[in-house]
C-alpha positions as CSV (number, residue, x, y, z in Angstrom):
1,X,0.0,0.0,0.0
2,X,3.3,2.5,0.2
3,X,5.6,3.2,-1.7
4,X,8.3,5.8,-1.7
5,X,9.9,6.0,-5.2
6,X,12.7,8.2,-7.3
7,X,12.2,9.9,-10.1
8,X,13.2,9.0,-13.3
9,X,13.4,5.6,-13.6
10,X,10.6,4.4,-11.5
11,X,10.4,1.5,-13.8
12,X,13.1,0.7,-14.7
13,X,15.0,-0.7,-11.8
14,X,12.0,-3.5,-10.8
15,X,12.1,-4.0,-6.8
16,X,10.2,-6.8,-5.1
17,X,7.8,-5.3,-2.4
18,X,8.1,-6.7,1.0
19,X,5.2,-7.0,3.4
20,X,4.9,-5.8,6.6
21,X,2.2,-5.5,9.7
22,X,1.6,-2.4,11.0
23,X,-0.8,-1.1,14.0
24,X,-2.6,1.6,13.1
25,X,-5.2,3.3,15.8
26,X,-5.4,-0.2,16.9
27,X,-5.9,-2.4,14.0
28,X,-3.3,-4.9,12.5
29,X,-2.4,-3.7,9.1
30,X,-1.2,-5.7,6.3
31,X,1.0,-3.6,4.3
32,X,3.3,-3.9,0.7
33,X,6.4,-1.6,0.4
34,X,8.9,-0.9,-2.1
35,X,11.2,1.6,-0.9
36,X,14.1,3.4,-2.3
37,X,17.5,4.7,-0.6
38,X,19.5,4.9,-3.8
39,X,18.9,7.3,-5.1
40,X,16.7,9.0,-2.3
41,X,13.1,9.2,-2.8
42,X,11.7,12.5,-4.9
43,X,8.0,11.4,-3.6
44,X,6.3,9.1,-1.4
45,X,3.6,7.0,-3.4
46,X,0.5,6.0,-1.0
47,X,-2.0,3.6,-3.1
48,X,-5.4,3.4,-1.4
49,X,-7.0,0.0,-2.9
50,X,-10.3,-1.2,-4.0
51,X,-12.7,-3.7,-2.3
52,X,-11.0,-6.3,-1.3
53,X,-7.8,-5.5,-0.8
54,X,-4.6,-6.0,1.0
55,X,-4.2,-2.6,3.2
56,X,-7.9,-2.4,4.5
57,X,-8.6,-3.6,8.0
58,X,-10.1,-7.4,8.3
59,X,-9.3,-8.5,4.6
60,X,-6.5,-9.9,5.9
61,X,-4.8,-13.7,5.9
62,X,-5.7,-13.6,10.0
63,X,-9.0,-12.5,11.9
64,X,-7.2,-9.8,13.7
65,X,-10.7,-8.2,14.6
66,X,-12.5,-11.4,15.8
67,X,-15.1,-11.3,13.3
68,X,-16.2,-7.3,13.8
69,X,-17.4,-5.5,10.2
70,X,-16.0,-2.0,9.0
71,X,-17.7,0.5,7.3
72,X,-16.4,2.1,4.7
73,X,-16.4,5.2,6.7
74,X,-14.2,3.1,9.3
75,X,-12.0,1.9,6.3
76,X,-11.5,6.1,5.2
77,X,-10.6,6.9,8.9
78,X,-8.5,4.0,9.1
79,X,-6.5,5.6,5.8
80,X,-6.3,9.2,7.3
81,X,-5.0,7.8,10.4
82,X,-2.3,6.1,8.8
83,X,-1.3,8.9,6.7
84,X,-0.9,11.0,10.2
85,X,0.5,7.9,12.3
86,X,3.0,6.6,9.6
87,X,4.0,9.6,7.2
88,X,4.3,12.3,10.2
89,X,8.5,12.6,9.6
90,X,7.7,12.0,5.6
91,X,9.3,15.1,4.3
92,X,8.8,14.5,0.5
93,X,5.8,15.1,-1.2
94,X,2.8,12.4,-0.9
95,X,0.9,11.0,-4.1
96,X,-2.3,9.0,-3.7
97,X,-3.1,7.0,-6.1
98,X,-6.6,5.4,-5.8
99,X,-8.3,2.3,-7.4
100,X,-12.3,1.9,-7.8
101,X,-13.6,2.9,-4.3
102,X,-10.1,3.5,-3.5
103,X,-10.5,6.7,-5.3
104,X,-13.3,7.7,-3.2
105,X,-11.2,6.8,-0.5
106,X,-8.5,9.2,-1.4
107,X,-10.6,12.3,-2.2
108,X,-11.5,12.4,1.2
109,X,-8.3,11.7,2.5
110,X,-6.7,14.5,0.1
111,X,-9.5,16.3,1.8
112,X,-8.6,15.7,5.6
113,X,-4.9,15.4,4.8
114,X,-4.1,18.0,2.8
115,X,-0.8,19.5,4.3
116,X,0.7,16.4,3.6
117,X,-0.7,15.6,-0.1
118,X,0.1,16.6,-3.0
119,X,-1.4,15.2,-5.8
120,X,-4.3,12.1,-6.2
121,X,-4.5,10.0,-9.6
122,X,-7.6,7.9,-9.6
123,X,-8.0,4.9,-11.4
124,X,-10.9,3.5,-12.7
125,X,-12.7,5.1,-10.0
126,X,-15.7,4.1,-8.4
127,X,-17.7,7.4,-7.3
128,X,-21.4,6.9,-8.3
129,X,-23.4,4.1,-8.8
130,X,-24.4,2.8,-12.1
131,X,-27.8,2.2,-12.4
132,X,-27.6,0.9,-15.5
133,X,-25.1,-2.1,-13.8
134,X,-26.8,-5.7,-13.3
135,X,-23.4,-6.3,-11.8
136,X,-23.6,-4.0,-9.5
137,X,-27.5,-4.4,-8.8
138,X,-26.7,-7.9,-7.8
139,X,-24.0,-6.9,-5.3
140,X,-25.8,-4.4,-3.6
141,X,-28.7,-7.3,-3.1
142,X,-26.2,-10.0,-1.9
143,X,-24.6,-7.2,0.4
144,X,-27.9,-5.6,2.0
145,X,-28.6,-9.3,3.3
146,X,-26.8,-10.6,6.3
147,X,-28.0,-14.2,5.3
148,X,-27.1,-13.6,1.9
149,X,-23.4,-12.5,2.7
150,X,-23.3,-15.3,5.4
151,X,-23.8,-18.3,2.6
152,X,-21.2,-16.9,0.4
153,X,-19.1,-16.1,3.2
154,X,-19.4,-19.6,4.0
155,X,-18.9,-20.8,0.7
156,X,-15.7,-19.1,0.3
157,X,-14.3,-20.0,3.3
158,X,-14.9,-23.8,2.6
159,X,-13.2,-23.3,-0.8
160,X,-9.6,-22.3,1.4
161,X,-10.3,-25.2,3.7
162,X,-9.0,-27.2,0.5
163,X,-6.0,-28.5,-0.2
164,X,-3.7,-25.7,-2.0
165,X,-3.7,-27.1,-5.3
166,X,-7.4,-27.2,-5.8
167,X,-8.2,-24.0,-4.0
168,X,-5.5,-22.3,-6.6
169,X,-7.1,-24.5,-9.5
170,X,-10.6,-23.5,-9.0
171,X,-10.1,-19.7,-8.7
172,X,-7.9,-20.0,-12.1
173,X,-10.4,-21.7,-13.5
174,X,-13.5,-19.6,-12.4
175,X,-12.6,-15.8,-11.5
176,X,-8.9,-15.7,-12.1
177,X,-9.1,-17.3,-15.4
178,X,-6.8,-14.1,-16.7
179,X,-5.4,-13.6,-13.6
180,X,-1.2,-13.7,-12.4
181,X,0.1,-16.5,-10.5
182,X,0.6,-13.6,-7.6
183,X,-3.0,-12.5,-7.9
184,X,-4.4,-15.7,-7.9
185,X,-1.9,-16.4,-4.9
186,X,-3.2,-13.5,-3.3
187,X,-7.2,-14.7,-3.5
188,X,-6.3,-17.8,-2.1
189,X,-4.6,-16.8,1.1
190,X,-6.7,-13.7,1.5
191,X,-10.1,-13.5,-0.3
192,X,-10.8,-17.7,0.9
193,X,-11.4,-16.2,4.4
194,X,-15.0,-15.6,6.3
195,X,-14.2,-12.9,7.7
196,X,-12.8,-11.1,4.3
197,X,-15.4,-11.8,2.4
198,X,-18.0,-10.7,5.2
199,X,-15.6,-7.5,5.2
200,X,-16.0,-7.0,1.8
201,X,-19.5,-7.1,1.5
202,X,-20.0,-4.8,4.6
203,X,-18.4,-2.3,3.1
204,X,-19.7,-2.5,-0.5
205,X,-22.8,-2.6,1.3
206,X,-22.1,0.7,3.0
207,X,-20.3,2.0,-0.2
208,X,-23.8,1.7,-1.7
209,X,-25.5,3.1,1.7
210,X,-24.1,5.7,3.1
211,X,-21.9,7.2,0.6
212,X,-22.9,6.3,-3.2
213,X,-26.7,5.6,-2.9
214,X,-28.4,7.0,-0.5
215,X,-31.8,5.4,1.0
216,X,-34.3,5.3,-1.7
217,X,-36.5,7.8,-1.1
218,X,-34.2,10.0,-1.1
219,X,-31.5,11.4,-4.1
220,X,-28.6,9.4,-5.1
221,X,-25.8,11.5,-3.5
222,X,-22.8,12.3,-6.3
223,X,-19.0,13.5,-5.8
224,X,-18.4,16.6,-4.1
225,X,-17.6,18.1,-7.1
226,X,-17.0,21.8,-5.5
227,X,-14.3,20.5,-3.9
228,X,-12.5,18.7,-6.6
229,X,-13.3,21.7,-9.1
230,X,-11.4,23.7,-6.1
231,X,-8.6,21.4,-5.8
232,X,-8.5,20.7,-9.8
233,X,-4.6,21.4,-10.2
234,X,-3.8,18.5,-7.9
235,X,-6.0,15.5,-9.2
236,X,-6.2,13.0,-12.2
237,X,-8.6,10.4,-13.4
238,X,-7.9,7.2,-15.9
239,X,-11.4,5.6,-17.2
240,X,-11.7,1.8,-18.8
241,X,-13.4,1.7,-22.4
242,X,-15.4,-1.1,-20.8
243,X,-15.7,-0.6,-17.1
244,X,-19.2,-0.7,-15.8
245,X,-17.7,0.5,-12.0
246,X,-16.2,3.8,-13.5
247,X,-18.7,4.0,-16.6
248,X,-17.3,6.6,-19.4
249,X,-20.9,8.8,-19.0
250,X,-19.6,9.1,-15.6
251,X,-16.4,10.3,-17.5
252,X,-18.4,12.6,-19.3
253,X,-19.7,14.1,-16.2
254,X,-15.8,14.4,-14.8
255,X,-15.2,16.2,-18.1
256,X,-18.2,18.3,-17.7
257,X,-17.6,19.2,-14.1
258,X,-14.6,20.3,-14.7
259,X,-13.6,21.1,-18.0
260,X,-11.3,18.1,-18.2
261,X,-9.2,17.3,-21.2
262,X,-7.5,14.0,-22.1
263,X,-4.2,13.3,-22.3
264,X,-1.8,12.6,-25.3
265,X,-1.9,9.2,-24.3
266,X,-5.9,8.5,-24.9
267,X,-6.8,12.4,-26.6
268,X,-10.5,13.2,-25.9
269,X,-11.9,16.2,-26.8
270,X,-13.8,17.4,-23.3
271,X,-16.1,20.5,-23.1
272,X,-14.4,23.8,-22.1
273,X,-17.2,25.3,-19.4
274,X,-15.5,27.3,-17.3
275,X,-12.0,29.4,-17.9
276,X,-12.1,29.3,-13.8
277,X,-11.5,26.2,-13.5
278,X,-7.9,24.2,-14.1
279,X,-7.9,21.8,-16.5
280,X,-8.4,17.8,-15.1
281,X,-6.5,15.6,-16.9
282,X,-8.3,13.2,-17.8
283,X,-7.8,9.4,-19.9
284,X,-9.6,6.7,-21.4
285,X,-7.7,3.5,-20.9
286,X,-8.6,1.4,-24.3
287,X,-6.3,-1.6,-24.3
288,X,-9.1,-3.8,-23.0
289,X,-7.6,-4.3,-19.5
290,X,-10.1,-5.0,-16.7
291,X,-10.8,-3.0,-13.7
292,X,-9.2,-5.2,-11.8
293,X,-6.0,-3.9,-13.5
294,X,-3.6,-5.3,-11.1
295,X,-4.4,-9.0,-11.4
296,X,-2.7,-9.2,-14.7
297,X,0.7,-8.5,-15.3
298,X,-0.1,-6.5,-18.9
299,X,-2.9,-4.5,-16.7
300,X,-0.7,-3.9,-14.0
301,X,2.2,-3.2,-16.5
302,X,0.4,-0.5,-18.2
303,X,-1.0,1.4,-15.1
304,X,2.2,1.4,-14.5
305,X,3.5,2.9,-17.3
306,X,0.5,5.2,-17.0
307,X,0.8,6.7,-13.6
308,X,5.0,7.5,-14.0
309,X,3.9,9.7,-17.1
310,X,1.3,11.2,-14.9
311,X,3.4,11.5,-12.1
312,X,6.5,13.3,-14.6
313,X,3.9,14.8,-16.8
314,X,2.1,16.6,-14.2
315,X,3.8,16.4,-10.7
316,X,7.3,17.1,-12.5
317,X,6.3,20.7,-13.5
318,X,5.2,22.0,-10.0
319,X,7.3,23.7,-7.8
320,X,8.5,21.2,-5.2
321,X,10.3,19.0,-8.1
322,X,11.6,22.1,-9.6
């Protein structure tokens, strides 16, 4: 989940990312790090998952939290707290980069936090609810029922009672069909728990709730887009071609919102509304990758690729790297 990187060359030199367990504001905290002494780090690179993921509290290998549910409120303040409890002595600038409700995540942590952030690239975000989703209709059914979410629950959890090989065979043959060997590694150990997958539909279920879709007789709720038109010159968005969880008409809206323009990697034309407002940059990934980017190595590879160009594109030009 953090990464403190040099610039140039942030690819080139590949480092494996070791994992370590943290304790933030009481909760055991799974995290991956690269980190670079030589040369010293320019930035520090936070990246605030999706849902599931390693770095949010209880979807974890071990039940550190004895079976209690978070909120994905809880999982926000659990962020913000670790950006004040870890990165207090962090003296370079902080980049968040954010992945589906990660993104969410990180607005409101670039909200809370920031003195200490400088810049937040979202990718594939998940900020509004897609009506037009089956996908996501069926979630938000399976997650608003506490019977519901204790079957699969259960289901998954008997799935990692089996023996490795045919735990690993029948997520490569059913979810991870296109997945890495390390993301299909990662499922087994982490997503083949009870308590993760009760965590993870908890928190989808208040994703949908309390944040995303309000109760039904009342408005769906969107972005605050007031304060990401205020704090335009430090944010970036990357859409999928075919991503019902960060749907281009919600790319339309970004573009509308705030006037964004795409880059010369993916060049959109946007609307111009408002000479107010800085320019977004904004990007259409259409290489066919899925949202869940990071379980293949081409998808992961290309985000990649994506986010240094960003990152020496846009962060490059301010003032601190100057």
């Amino acid at each position: 989940m953090s990464y403190q990187i040099s610039l140039p060359n942030t690819l080139a030199r590949k480092k494996p990312a070791s994992f370590r367990l943290c304790n933030v504001s009481g909760h055991p905290t799974e995290l991956l790090e690269i980190v670079s002494h030589d040369p010293p780090p320019a930035l520090h690179l936070l990246f605030i998952p999706g849902n599931p993921a390693i770095g949010h509290i209880s979807h974890s290998k071990k039940d550190w939290e004895k079976g209690r549910l978070f909120s994905l409120q809880e999982q926000i303040d659990h962020k913000a707290d670790f950006v004040r409890q870890e990165m207090q002595n962090v003296e370079v600038p902080i980049v968040l980069v954010g992945h589906s409700i990660g993104s969410y995540i990180s607005l409101e942590m670039l909200r809370r936090c920031s003195g200490k952030v400088t810049y937040f690239l979202g990718l594939y975000p998940f900020l509004m609810v897609n009506q037009q989703s089956r996908a996501q209709s069926v979630i938000g059914n399976i997650a608003e029922s506490s019977i519901l979410s204790a079957i699969l629950s259960c289901a998954a959890a008997s799935l990692g009672l089996l023996p490795k090989i045919a735990s690993r065979l029948i997520v490569s043959k059913t979810i991870g069909n296109s997945w890495s060997d390390t993301a299909i590694e990662a499922s087994c150990s982490h997503l083949l728990q009870y308590h993760t997958v009760r965590n993870m539909l908890f928190m989808a279920m208040t994703e949908f709730r309390e944040v995303i879709l309000l109760a039904t007789d009342k408005l769906a709720e969107k972005p605050d887009w007031a304060f990401v038109r205020k704090n335009g010159d430090k944010i970036a968005f990357l859409f999928g071609e075919d991503d019902h969880w960060g749907p281009l008409h919600m790319f339309e809206e970004v573009s509308f919102q705030f006037g964004g323009y795409g880059l010369v990697l993916n060049p959109v034309p946007c609307l111009q509304i408002s000479k107010q407002v800085p320019d977004i940059p904004l990007s259409i990934e259409r290489e066919g990758h899925i949202h869940a980017f990071s379980c293949t190595d081409a998808g992961s590879i290309w985000v990649a690729k994506h986010v240094a160009t960003l990152i020496k594109n846009q962060i490059s030009s301010l003032s601190f790297l100057g």
